[in-house]
N, CA and C of each residue as an Amber inpcrd file, in Angstrom:
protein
   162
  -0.2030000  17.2620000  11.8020000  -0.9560000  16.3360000  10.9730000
  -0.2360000  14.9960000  10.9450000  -1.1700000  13.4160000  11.5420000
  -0.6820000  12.6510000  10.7890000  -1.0180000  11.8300000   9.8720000
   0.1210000  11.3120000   8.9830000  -0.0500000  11.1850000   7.8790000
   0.6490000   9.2310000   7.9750000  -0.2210000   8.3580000   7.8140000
  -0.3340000   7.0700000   7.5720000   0.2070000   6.5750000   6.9610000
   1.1100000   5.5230000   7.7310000   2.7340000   4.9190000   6.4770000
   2.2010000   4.0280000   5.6890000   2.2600000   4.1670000   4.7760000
   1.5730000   3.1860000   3.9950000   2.1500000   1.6820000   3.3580000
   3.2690000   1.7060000   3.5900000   4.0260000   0.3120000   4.2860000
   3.0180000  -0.8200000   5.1060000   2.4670000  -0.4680000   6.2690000
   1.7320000  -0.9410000   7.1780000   0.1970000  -1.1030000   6.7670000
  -0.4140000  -0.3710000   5.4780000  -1.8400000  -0.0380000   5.1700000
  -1.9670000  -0.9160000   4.5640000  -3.2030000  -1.6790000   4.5360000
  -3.8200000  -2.8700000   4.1470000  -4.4590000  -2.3970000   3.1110000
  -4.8030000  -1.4520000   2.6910000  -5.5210000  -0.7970000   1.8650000
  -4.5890000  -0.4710000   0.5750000  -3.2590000   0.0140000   1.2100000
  -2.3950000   0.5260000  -0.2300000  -1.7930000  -0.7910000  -0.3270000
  -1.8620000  -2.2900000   0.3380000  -1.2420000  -2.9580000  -0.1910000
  -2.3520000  -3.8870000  -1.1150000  -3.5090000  -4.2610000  -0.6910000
  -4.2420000  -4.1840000  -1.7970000  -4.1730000  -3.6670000  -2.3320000
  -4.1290000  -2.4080000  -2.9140000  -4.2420000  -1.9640000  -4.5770000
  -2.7160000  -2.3110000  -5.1970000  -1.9560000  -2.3630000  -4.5020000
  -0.4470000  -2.5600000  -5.0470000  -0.4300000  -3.9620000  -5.6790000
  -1.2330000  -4.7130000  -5.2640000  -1.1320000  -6.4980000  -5.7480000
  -1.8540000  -6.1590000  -7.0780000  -2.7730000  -5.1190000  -7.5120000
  -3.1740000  -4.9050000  -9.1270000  -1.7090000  -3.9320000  -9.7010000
  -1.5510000  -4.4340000 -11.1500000  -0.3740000  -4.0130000 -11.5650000
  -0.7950000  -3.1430000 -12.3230000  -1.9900000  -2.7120000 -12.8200000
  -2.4150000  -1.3900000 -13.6320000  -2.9120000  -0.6050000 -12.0780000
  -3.4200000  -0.6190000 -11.7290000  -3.4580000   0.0010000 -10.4810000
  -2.3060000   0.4300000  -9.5600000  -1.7770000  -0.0130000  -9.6520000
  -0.1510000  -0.0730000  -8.9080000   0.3030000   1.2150000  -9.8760000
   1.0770000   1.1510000 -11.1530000   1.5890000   1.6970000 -12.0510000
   0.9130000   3.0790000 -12.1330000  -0.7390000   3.0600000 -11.8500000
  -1.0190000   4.6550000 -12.2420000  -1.2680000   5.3970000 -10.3940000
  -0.4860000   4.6910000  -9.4310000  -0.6120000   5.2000000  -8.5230000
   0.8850000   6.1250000  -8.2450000   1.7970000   5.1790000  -8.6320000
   3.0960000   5.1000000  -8.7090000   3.4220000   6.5440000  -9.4230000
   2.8050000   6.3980000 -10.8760000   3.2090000   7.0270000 -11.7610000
   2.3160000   8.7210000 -11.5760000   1.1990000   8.7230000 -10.4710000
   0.4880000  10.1990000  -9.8170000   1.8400000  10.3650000  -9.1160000
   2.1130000   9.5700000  -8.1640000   3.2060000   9.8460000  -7.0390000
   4.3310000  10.4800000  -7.8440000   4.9700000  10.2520000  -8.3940000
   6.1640000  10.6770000  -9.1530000   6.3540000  11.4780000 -10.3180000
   4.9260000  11.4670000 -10.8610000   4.5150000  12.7570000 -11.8220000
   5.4500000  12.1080000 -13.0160000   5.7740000  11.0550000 -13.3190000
   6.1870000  10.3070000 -14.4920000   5.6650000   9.1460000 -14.7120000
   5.7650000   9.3340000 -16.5680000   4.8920000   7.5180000 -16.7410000
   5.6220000   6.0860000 -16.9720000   4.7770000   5.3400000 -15.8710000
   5.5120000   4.0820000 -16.2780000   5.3090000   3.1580000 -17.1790000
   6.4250000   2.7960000 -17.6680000   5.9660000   2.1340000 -18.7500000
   6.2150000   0.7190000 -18.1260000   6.7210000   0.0000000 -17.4150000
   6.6980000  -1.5520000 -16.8320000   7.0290000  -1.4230000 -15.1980000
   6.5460000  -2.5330000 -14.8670000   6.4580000  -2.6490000 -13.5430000
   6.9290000  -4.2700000 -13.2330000   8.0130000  -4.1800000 -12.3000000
   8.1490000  -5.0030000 -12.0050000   7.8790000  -5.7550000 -10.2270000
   7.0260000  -6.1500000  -9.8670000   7.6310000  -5.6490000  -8.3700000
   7.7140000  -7.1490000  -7.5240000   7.7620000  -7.1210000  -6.7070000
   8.8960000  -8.5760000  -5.7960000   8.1780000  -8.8700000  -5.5020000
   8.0010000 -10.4220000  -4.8280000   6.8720000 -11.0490000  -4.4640000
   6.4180000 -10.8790000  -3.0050000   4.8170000 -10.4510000  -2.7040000
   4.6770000 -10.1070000  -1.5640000   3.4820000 -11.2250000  -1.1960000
   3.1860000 -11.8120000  -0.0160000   2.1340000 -12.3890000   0.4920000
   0.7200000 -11.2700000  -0.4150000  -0.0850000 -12.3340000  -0.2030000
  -1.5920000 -11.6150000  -1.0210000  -2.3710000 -11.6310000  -0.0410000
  -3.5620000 -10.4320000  -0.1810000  -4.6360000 -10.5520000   0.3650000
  -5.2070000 -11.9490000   0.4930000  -5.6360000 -12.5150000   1.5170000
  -6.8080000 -13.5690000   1.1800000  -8.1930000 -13.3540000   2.3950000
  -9.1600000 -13.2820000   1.0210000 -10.6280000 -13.0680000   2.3360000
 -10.6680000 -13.8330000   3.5940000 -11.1380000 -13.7170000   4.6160000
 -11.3500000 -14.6350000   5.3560000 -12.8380000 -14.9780000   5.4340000
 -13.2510000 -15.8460000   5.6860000 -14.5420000 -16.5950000   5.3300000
 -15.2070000 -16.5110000   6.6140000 -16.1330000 -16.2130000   7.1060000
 -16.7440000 -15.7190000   8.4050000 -18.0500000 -16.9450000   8.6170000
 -18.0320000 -17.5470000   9.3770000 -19.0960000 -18.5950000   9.7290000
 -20.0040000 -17.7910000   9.6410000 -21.4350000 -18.0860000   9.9610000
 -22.8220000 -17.1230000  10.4820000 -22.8720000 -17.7350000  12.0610000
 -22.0230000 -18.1670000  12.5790000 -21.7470000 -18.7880000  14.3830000
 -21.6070000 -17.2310000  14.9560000 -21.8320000 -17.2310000  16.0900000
 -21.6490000 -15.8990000  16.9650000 -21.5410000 -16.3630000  18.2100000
């Protein structure tokens, strides 16, 4: 089985940029609750804007 680093996932790093989202993902993973979150500054998602050109 493989299993997807999620380091590299665009998907877990979107939800990681929400900090209540982050915290109750964190806090399934580790089976303890967090009470603050601090976390380091990472580049953000930004949409990209798609002409209607083809």
């Amino acid at each position: 089985m493989l299993i997807a680093n999620p380091i590299y996932d665009t998907v877990f790093k979107y939800l990681m940029e929400n900090l209540k989202v982050a915290k109750g993902i964190i806090s399934t993973i580790i089976d303890e609750e967090i009470l603050t979150l601090d976390l380091a500054w990472q580049p953000r998602s930004i949409p990209i804007e798609r002409s209607n050109r083809r």
